[in-house]
SEDREN-313613 format. One line per field, with one value per residue (C-alpha): x, y, z; residue in three letters; chain. Coordinates in Angstrom, 3 decimals, decimal comma. Each point is the difference from the previous one (the first is absolute). Example, Ala and Ser with C-alpha at 12.3 -4.5 7.8 and 13.67 -1.06 7.14 Angstrom:
<sites>
xx = c(12,300; 1,370) .
yy = c(-4,500; 3,440) .
zz = c(7,800; -0,660) .
rest = c(Ala; Ser) .
kette = c(A; A) .
</sites>
This chain:
<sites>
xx = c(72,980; -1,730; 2,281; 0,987; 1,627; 1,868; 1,056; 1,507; 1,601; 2,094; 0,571; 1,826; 2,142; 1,079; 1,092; 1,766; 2,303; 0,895; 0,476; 2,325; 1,880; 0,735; 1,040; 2,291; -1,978; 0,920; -2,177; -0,236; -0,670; -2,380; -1,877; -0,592; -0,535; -3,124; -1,487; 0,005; -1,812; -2,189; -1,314; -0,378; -1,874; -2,003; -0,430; -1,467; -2,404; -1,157; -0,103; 1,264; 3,365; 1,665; 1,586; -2,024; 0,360; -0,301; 1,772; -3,564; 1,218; -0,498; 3,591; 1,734; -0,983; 2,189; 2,731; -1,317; -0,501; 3,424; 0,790; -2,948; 0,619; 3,933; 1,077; -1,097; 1,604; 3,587; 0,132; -0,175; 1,340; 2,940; 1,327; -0,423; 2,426; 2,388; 0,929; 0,839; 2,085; 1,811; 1,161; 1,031; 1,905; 2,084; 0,776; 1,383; 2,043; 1,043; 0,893; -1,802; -2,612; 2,864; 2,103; -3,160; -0,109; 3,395; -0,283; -2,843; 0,593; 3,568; -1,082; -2,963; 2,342; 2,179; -3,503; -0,564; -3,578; -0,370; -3,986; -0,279; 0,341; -2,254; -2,906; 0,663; -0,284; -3,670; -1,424; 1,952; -2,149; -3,059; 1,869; 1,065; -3,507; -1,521; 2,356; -0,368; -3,189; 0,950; 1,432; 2,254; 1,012; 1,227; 1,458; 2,045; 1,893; 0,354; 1,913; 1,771; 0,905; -0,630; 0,523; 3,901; 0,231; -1,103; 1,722; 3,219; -1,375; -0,083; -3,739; -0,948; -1,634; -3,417; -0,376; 1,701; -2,840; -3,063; 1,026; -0,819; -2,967; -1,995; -1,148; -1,271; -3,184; -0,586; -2,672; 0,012; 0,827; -1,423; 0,957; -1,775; -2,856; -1,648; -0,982; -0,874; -2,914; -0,715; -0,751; -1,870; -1,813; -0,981; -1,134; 2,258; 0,457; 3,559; 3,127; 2,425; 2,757; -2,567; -0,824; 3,318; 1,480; -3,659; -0,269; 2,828; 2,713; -0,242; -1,050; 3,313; 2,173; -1,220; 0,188; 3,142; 1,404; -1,123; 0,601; 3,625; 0,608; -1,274; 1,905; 3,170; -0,877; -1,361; 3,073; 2,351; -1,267; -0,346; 3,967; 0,857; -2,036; 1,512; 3,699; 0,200; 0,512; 3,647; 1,347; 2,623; 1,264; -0,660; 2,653; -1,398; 2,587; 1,870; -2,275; 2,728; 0,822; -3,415; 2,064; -3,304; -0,404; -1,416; -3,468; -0,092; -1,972; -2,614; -1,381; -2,494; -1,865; -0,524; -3,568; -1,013; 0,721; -1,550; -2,973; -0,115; 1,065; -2,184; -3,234; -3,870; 2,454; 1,917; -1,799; -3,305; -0,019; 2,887; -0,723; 3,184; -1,239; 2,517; 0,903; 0,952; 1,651; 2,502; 0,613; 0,926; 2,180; 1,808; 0,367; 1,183; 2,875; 0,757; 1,076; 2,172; 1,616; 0,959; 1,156; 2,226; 1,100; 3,760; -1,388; -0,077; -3,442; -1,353; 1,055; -1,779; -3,155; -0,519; 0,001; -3,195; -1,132; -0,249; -2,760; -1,946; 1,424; -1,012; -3,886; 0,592; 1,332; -2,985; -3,030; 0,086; -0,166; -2,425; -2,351; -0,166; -1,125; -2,111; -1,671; -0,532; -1,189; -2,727; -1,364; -0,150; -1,704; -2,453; -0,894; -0,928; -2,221; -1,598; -1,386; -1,843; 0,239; 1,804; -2,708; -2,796; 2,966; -0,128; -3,955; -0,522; 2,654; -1,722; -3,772; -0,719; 2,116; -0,690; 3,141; 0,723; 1,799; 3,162; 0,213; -1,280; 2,735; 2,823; -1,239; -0,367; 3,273; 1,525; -2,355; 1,744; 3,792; -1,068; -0,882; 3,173; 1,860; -1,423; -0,406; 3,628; -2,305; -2,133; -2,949; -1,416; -1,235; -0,204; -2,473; -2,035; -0,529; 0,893; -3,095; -1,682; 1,837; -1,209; -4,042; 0,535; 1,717; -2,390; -3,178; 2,256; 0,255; 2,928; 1,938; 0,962; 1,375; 3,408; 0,740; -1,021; 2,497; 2,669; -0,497; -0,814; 2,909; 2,954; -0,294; -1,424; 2,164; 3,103; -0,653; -0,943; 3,077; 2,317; -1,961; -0,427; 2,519; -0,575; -0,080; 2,204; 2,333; 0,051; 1,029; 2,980; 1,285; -0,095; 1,608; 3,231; 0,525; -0,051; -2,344; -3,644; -2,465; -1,561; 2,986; -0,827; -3,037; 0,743; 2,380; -2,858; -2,875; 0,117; 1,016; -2,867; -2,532; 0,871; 0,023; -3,591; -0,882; 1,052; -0,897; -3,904; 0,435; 1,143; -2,329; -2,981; 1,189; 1,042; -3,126) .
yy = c(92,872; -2,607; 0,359; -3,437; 0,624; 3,015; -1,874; -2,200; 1,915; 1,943; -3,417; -1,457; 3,436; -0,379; -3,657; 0,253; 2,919; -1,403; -3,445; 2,011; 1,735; -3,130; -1,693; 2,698; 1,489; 3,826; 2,110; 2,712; -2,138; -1,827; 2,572; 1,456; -3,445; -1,059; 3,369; 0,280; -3,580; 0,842; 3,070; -1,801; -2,418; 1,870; 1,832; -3,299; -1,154; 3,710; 1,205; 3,377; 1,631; 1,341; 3,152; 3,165; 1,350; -2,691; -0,913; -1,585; -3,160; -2,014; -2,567; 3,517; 1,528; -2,374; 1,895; 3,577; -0,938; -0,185; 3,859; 1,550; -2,643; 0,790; 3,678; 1,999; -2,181; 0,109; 3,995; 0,151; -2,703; -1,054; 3,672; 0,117; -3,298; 1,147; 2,961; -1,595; -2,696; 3,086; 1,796; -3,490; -1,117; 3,291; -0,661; -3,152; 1,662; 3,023; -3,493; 2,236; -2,440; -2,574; 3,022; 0,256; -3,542; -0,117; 2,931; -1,753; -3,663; 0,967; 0,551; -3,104; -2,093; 0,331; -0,518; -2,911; 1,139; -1,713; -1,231; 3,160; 1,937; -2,686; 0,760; 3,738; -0,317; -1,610; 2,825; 2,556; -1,108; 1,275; 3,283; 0,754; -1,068; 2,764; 2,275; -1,347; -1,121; -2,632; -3,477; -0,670; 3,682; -1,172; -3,581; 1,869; 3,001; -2,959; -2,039; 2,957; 0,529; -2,521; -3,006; 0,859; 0,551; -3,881; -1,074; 1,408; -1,852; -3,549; 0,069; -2,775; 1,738; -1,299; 1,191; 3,130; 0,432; -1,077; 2,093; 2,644; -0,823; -1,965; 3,034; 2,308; -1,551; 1,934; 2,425; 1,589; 3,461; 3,458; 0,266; -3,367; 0,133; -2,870; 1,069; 2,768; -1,877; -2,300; 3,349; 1,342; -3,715; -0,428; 4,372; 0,653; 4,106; -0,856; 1,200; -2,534; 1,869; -0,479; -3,434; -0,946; 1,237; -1,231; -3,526; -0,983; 0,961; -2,217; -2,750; 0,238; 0,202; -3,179; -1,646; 1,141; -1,583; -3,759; 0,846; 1,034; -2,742; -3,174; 1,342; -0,493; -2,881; -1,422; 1,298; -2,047; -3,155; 0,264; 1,074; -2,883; -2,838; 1,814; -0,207; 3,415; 1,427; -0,404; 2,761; 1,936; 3,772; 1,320; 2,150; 3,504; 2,007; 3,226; 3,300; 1,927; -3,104; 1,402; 3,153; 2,579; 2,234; -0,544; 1,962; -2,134; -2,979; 3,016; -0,039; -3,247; 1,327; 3,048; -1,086; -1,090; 3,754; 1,848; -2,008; 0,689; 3,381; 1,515; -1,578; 1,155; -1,697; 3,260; 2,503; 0,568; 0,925; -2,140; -4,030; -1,194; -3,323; -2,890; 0,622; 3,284; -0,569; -2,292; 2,622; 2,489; -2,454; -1,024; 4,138; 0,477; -3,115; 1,027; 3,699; -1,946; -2,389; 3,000; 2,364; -2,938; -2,108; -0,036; -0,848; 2,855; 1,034; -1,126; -3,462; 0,402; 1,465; -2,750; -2,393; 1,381; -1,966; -3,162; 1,069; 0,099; -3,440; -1,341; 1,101; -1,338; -3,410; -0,133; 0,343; -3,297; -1,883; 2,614; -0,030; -4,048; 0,135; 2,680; -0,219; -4,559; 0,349; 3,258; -2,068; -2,957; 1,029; 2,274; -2,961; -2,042; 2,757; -0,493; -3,075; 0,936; -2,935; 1,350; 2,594; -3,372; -1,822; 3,366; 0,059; -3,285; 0,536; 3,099; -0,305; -3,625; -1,278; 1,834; -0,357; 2,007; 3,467; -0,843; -2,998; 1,539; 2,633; -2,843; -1,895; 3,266; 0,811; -3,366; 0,374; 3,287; -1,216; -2,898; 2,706; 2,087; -3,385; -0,838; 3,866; 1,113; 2,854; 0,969; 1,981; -2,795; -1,006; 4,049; 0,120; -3,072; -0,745; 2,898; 1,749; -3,352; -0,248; 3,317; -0,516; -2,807; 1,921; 3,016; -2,104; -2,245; 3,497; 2,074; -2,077; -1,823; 3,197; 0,271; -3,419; -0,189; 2,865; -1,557; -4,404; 1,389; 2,581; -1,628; -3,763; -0,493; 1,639; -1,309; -3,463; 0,615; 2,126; -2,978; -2,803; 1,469; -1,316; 2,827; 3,246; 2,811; -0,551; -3,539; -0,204; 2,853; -1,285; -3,928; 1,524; 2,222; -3,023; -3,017; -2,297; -1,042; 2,072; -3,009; -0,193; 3,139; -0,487; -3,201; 2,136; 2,855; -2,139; -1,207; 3,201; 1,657; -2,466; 0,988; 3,812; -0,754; -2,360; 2,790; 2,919; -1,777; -0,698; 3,158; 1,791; -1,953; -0,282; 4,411; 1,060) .
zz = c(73,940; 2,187; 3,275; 0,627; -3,456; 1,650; 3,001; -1,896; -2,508; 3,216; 1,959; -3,123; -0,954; 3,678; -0,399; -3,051; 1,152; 3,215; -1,559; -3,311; 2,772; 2,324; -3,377; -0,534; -3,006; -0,303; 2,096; -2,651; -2,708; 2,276; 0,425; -3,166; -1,778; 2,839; 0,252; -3,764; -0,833; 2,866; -1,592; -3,285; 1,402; 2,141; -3,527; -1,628; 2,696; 0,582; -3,147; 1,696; -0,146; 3,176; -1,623; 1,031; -3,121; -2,428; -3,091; -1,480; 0,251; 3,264; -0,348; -1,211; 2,898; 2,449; -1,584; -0,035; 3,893; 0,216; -0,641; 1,904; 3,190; 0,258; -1,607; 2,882; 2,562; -2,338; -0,361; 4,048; 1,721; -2,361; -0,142; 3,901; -0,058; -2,974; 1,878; 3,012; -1,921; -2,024; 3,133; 1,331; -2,899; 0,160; 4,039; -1,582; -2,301; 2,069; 2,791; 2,404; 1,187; 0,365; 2,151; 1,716; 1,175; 1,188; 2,261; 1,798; -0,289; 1,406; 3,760; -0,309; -0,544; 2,787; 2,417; -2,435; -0,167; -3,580; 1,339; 1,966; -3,693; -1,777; 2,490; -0,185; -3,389; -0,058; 1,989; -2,014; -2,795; 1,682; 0,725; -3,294; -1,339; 1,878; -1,622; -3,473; -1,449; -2,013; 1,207; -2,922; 0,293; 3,407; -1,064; -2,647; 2,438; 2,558; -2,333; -0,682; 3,551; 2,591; -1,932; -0,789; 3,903; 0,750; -2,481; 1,722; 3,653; -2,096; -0,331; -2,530; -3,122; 0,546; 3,525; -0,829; -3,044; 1,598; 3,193; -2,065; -2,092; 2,501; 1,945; -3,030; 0,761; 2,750; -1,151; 3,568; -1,003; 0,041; -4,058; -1,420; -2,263; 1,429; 3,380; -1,448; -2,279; 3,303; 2,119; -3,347; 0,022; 4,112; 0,158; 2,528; 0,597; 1,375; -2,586; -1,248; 1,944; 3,469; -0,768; -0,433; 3,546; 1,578; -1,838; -2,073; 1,636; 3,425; -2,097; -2,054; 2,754; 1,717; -3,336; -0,711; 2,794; -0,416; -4,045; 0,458; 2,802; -2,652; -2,755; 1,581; 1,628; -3,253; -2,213; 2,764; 0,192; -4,348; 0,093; 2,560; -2,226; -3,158; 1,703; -0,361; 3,198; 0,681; 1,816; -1,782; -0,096; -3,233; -1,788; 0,443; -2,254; 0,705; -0,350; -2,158; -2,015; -1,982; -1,248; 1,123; 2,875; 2,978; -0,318; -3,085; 2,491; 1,101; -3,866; 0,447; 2,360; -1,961; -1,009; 3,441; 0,850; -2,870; 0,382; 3,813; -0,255; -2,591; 1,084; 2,175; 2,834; 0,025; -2,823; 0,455; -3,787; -1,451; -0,864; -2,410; -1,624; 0,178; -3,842; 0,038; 3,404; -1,755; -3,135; 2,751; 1,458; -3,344; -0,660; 4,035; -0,416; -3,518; 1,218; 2,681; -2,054; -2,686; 2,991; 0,976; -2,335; -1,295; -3,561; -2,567; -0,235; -3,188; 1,279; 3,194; -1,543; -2,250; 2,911; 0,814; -2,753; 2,128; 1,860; -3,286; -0,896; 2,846; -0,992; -2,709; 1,023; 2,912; -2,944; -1,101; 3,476; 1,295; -3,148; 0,111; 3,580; 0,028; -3,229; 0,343; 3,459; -0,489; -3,173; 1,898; 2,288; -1,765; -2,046; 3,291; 0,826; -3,599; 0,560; 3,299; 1,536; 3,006; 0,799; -0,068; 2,310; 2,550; -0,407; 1,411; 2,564; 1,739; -0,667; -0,345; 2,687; 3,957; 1,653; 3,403; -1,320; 1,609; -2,052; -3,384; 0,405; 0,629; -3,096; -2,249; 0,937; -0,982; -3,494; -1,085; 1,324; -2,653; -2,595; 0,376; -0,013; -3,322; -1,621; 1,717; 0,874; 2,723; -2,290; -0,843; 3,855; 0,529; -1,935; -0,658; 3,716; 2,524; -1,132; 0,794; 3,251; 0,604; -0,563; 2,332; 2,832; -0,344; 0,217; 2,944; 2,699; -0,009; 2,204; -2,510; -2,210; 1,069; 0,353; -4,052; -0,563; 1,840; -1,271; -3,414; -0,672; 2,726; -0,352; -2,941; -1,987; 1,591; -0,771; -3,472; -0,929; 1,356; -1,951; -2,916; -2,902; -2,484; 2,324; -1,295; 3,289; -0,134; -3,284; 0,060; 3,254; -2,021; -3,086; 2,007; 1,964; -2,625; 1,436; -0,892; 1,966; 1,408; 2,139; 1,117; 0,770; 2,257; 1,706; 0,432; 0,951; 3,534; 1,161; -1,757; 1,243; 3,463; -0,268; -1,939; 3,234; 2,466; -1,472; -0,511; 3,257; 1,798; -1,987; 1,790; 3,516; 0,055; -2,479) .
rest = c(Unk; Unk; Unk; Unk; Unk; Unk; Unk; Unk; Unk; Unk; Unk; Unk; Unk; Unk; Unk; Unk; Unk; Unk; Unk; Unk; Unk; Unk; Unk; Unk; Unk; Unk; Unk; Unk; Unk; Unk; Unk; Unk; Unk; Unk; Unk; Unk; Unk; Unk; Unk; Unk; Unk; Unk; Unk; Unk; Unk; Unk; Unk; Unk; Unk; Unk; Unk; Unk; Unk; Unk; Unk; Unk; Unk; Unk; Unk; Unk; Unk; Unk; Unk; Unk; Unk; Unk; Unk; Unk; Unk; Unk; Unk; Unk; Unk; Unk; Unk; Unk; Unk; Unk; Unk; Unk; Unk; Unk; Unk; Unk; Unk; Unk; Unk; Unk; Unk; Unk; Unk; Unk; Unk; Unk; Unk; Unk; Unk; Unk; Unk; Unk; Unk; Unk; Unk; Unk; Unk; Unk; Unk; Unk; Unk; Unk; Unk; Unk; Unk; Unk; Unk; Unk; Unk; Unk; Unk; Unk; Unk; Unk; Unk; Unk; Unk; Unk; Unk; Unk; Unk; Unk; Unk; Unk; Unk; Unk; Unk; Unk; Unk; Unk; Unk; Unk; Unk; Unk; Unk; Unk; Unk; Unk; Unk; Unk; Unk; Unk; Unk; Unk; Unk; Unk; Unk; Unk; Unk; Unk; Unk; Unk; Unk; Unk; Unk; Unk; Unk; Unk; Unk; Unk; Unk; Unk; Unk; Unk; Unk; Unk; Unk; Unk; Unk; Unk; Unk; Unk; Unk; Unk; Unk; Unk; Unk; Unk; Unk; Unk; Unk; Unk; Unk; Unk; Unk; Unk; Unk; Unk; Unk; Unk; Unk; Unk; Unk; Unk; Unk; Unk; Unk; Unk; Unk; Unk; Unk; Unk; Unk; Unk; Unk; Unk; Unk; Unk; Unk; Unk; Unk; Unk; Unk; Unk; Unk; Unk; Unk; Unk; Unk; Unk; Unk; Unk; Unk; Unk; Unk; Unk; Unk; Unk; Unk; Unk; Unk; Unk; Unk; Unk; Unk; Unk; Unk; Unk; Unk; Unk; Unk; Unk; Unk; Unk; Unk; Unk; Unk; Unk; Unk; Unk; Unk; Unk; Unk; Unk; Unk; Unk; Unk; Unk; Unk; Unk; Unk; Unk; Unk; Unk; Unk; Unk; Unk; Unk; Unk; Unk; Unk; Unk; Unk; Unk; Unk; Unk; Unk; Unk; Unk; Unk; Unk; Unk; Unk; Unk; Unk; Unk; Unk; Unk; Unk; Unk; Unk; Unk; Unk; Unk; Unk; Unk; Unk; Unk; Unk; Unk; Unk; Unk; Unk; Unk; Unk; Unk; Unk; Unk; Unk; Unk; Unk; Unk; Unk; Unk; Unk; Unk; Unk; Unk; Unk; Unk; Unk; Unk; Unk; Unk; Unk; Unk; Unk; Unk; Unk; Unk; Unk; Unk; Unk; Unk; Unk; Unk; Unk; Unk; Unk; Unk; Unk; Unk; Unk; Unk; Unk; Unk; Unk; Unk; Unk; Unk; Unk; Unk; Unk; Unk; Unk; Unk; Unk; Unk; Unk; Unk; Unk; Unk; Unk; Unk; Unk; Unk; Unk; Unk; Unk; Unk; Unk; Unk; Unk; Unk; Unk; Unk; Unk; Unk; Unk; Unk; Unk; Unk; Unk; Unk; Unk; Unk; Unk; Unk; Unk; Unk; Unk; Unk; Unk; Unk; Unk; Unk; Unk; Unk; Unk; Unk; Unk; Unk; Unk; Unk; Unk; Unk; Unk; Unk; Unk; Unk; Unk; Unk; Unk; Unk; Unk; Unk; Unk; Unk; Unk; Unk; Unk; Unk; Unk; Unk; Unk; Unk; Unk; Unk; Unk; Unk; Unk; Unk; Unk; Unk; Unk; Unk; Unk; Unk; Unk; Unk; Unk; Unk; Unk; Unk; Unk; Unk; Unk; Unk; Unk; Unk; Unk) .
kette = c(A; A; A; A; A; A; A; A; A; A; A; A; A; A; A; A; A; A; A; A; A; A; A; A; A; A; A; A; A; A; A; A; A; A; A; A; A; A; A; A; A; A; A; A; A; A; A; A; A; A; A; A; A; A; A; A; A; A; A; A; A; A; A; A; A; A; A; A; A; A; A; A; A; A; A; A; A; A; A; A; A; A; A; A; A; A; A; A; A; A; A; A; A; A; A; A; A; A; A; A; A; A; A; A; A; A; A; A; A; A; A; A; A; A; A; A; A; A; A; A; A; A; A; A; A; A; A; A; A; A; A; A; A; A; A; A; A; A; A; A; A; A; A; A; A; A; A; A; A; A; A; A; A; A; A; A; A; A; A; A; A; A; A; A; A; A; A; A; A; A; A; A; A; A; A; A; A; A; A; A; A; A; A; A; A; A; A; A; A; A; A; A; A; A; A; A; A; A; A; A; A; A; A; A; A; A; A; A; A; A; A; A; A; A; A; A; A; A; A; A; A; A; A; A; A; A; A; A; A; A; A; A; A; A; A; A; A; A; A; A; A; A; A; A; A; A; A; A; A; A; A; A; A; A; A; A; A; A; A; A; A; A; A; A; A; A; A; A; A; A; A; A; A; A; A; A; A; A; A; A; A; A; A; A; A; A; A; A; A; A; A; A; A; A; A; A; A; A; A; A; A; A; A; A; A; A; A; A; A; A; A; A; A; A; A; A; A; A; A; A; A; A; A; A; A; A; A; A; A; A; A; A; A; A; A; A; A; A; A; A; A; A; A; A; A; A; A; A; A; A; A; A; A; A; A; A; A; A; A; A; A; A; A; A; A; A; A; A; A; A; A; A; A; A; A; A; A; A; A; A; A; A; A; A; A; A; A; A; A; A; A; A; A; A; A; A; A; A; A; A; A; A; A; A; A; A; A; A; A; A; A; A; A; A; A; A; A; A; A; A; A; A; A; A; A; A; A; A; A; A; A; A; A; A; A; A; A; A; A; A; A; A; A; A; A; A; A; A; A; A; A; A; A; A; A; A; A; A; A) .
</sites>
């Protein structure tokens, strides 16, 4: 296909789903009706089908796409999230997450540190990220945990929700797979756990700072124009008025722990992944709740079943995310046109390698934004980035590590309207997740600005 044709085809999949989702449009359905005329289209005018394996007819093959582009990505990152939600929707039940918050929002309140908390909360995202590889695995325990602890300091719901899912974009850790294919991409000898203490980790902290500091500052002056920043003591209610013991508010952090615990952190031999760390969690606060609870038995066994319901009441959510947003963006792949729009970019147009790593960075944040995943700029134009910085001198090598992973990634995960954690976090709080994504995206533009920044002036 001529590549003018391609361009175009990706410029116009682009406009239509941000213009669908600033009309209000649904995101899911958005998705799967644009990528699925685009690949019929792109079927007509190519005569070629974008299945791999076809079904020997080009138009028939927009469909077949749709199985081969988005079963893979189903079987491992929905179960990932439907165990998480399962052992959070029986804290709920057990009212241990909600014991949990007491106990700590309790003592906060009394040092009225209600912005103190929302702040914390922001850099606890890049904490627990480290710990668990998977932002909406992170969003989900956080709702589970912090969220009902903000809610008891008379933290407005949307600050209180985007506290917590602004900061999963912080792919600064020594457990993501994307620094991993950057240090893969640029030949460096370094391991991810080196490169992260070396590189990533300064750069993080600096960020963090001016990140955490413009969130708050941007979530007050949205609350005051709002009129929703009167001061007032919220009713934080009495811990035995929940009927459960005491240890009963130790249970959510039981995955935090298992995760921690049984990991190459402290076994050299042992690595738990984050789904069987929640099973063992479930089994480990199902033994406590049958040792302790005054129920007969039978009664209290059966409860168990709520962590199952849960599952089951997380597939549907989890499947339309996951599933509209992988085809979505496998289908903007399909046309190529991005690849031509990268090609131009880096060899047709010399710009000083500072600047070309700025503007590549802004070019995959725009591809996460419009994808609600990152693989798409991974790997259409890091390996490009790469070539560049290679041929450039290896001065230039860590500071591609650091833009390319750090800020671009950050900015893309707040913008996007159809990420995984952007869409959960819109769906537990009731609102659209454009106002999210308002809420999210001067913040993230500054962490991008300083963390570009830093990177240049230390590397």
């Amino acid at each position: 296909m001529n590549s003018a044709v391609s361009v175009l085809f990706a410029l116009v999949m682009l406009a239509v789903l941000v213009w669908a989702i600033m009309k209000k449009f649904h995101p899911v359905m958005t998705l799967w009706a644009v990528g699925t005329i685009s690949l019929i289209l792109l079927a007509v005018v190519t005569h070629t089908g974008a299945a791999a394996a076809s079904s020997g007819n080009v138009i028939l093959d927009a469909f077949e796409y749709f199985k081969e582009c988005c079963g893979s990505q189903f079987s491992g990152n929905a179960l990932l999230i439907m165990s998480v939600m399962g052992y959070v929707g029986y804290m709920n039940f057990l009212k241990a997450g909600d014991l949990f918050a007491v106990y700590v929002a309790r003592p906060l309140q009394k040092i009225q540190a209600k912005w103190i908390v929302v702040g914390l909360t922001v850099f606890l995202d890049w904490v627990f990220v480290m710990v668990l590889p998977s932002g909406i695995a992170t969003v989900a325990l956080l709702f589970g945990t912090l969220y009902p602890v903000m809610m008891y300091l008379n933290v407005d719901k949307l600050t209180a929700g985007c506290a917590i899912v602004i900061g999963v974009g912080v792919f600064a850790t020594p457990a993501n797979f994307f620094p991993a294919q950057m240090l893969l991409d640029l030949g460096m000898e370094e391991s991810l756990a080196e490169a992260f203490v070396r590189y990533m980790l300064p750069i993080g902290l600096v960020m963090e700072v001016f990140f955490v500091l413009a969130y708050v500052f941007v979530s007050k002056a949205a609350n005051k124009k709002a009129h929703a920043g009167e001061e007032q003591t919220a009713e934080i209610p009495d811990a035995a008025s929940f009927g459960i013991p005491w240890y009963y508010a130790l249970l959510p952090l039981i995955p935090f722990v298992t995760i921690i615990g049984f990991s190459n952190l402290v076994f050299e031999d042992i690595s738990i992944s984050v789904v069987a760390a929640n099973i063992l969690s479930f089994a480990i606060a199902f033994v406590v709740r049958l040792l302790s609870s005054k129920s007969s038995f039978k009664d209290t066994f059966n409860e168990g079943f709520q962590f199952f319901q849960s599952i089951g009441n997380s597939v549907a959510p989890v499947a339309m995310i996951l599933i509209a947003g992988t085809f979505f963006a496998g289908a903007l792949d399909a046309t190529g046109g991005m690849s031509v729009i990268v090609d131009v970019l880096v060899n047709k147009i010399s710009l000083p390698i500072p600047v070309f790593l700025i503007f590549a960075a802004v070019l995959a944040a725009l591809m996460y934004a419009a994808t609600g995943s990152c693989n798409l700029g991974l790997y259409s134009i890091c390996p490009l980035v790469a070539n560049v910085v290679l041929t450039a001198g290896e001065q230039y090598v860590i500071p591609a590590l650091c833009i390319m992973t750090i800020a671009s990634n950050i900015l893309g995960a707040a913008l996007s309207p159809i990420s995984a954690a952007n869409m959960f976090a819109a769906g537990f709080l009731k609102v659209q997740v454009t106002d999210i994504i308002k809420r999210c995206a001067l913040p993230a533009a500054v962490a991008f600005v300083v963390s570009a920044a830093a990177t240049l002036l230390i590397f």
